[in-house]
N, C-alpha and C positions, 0 to 999 in steps of 0.2 A: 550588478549585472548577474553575476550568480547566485541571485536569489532569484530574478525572472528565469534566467536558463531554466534550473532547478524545477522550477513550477509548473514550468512548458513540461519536463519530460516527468511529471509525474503525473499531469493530467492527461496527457496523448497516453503511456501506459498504463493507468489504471483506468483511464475509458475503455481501452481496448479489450483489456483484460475482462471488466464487468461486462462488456458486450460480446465474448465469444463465450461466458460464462452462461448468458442467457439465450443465446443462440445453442450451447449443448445441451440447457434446459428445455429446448423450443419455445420460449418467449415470441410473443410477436413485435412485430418493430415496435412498438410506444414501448413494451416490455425491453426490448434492446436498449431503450435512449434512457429510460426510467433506473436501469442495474447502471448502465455505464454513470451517467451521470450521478448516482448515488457512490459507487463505487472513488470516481475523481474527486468527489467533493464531501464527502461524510467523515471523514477524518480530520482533517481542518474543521469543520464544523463543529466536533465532539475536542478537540483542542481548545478553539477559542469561548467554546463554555468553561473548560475547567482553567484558563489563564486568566480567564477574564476581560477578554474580546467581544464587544457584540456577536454576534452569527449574522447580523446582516451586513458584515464586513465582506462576507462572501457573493455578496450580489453585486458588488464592487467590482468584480473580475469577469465582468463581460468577455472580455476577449478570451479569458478559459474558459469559458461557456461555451463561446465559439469553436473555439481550436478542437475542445473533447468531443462536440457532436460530428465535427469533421471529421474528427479519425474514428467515430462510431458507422457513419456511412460511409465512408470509403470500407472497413471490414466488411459491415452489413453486405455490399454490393460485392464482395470479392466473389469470383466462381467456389461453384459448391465442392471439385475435385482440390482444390486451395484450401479450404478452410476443415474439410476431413483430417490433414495433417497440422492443425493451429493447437492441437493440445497440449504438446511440448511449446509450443508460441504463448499459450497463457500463459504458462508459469515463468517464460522468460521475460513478458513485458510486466509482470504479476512482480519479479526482481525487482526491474526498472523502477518501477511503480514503490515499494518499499524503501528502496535505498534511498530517491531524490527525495521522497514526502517527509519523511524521518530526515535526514539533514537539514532539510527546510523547515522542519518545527523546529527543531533544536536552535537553530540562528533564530525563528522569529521568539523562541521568549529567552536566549539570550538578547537582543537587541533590547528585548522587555526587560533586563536586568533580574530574571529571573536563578533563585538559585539553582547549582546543578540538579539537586533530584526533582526541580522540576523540568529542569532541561531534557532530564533522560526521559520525564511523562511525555512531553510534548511531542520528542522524536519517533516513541512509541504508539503514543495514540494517534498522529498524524501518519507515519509510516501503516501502520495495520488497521484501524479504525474504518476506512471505508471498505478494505477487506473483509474485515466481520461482519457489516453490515451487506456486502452483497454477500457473502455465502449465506447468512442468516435468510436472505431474501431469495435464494438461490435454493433454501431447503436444504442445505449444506451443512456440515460440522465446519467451523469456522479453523483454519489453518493454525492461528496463533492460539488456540484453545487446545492443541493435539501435543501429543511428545516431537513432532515434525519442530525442526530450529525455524522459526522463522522471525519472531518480534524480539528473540535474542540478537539479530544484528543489527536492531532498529536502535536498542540498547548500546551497542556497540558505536552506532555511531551518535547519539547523544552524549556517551561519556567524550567522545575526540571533540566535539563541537565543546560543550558544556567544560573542558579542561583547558581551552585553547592548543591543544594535539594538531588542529584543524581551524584554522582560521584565515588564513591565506585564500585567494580562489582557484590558485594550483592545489593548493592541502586540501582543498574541499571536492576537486573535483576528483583526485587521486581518492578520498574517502569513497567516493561516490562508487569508483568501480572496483574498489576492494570489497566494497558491500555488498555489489551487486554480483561477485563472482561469489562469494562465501555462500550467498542465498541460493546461487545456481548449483555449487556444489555439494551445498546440504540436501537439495532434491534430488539431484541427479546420483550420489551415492548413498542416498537415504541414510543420513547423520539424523540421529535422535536424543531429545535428550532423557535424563528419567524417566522413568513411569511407573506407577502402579496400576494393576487391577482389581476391583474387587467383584466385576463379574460370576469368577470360577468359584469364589466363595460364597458368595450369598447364593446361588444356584443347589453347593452343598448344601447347606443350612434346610434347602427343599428337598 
């Protein structure tokens, strides 16, 4: 049951998410259904390549198919004084979207008998993977590429899956919005992690 839950609210959040994404880019609706639906479903997708999952295991999930383009038109249709203020709303269903997708690899290649560091890949590329792929699509610097925390708590929660920390579906769904506030908190007080540049130097060098 908590792995349906789980996959409901990562594809309702990350549809939304790639759809007010392409709506800030001015997408036109096929461009709205095209990011969303890339966005819900492109992480899973780049998972069950490296576990070793067919990819046409994901045509199996009709009914996420469904549910994401629902919540892509219901956005789509929201009034245009609504959706002026949805930029703090991406990055909060952009959360959602990370914390469920990321726990949900993590259980599906533990379930696979997978060791943890592949536990922690799966929760990461499922958690961020269709993120990268809509900013990538969006013309965008991809989030988990930046000093910005953000596939560090996809990490975060593939160790608690991948250790049994989290295996109960109370312990899973507590993980879930511990995740989901760390990620709200690392944007909202702009938490970074290292970084270098080497812009200011090769610039000298000219």
């Amino acid at each position: 049951m908590t792995w349906e839950v789980l996959s409901i609210i990562g594809t309702i959040a990350f549809a939304i998410s790639g759809a007010i994404v392409a709506m800030e880019e001015e997408y036109d609706l096929l461009g709205v259904y095209i990011l969303g639906i890339v966005t819900a479903f492109g992480g899973g997708a780049i998972r069950n390549l490296l576990i070793g999952v067919p990819v046409s295991a994901l045509w199996e999930q009709g009914t996420l198919f469904l549910i994401a383009l629902l919540a892509m038109t219901i956005v789509y249709l929201f009034p245009q004084k609504t959706l002026v203020h949805w930029k703090r709303w991406g990055n909060f269903f952009d959360a959602l979207g990370l914390s469920a997708f990321a726990i949900q690899g993590a259980l599906y290649a533990v379930k696979m008998n997978h060791p943890l560091s592949a536990v922690v890949v799966a929760a990461v590329l499922t958690g961020s993977g269709g993120g990268i792929i809509r900013d990538i699509l969006a013309g965008r610097k991809p989030l988990v590429l930046r000093s910005e925390i953000y596939a560090a708590w996809a990490i975060v929660a593939g160790v608690a899956v991948g250790t049994k920390l989290a295996s109960t579906p109370v312990e899973l769904y507590i993980l879930f919005v511990v995740v989901t506030l760390l990620r709200i908190l690392s944007y909202t007080y702009n938490w970074k992690l290292p970084h270098r540049s080497l812009r200011n130097q090769s610039m000298d060098q000219y």
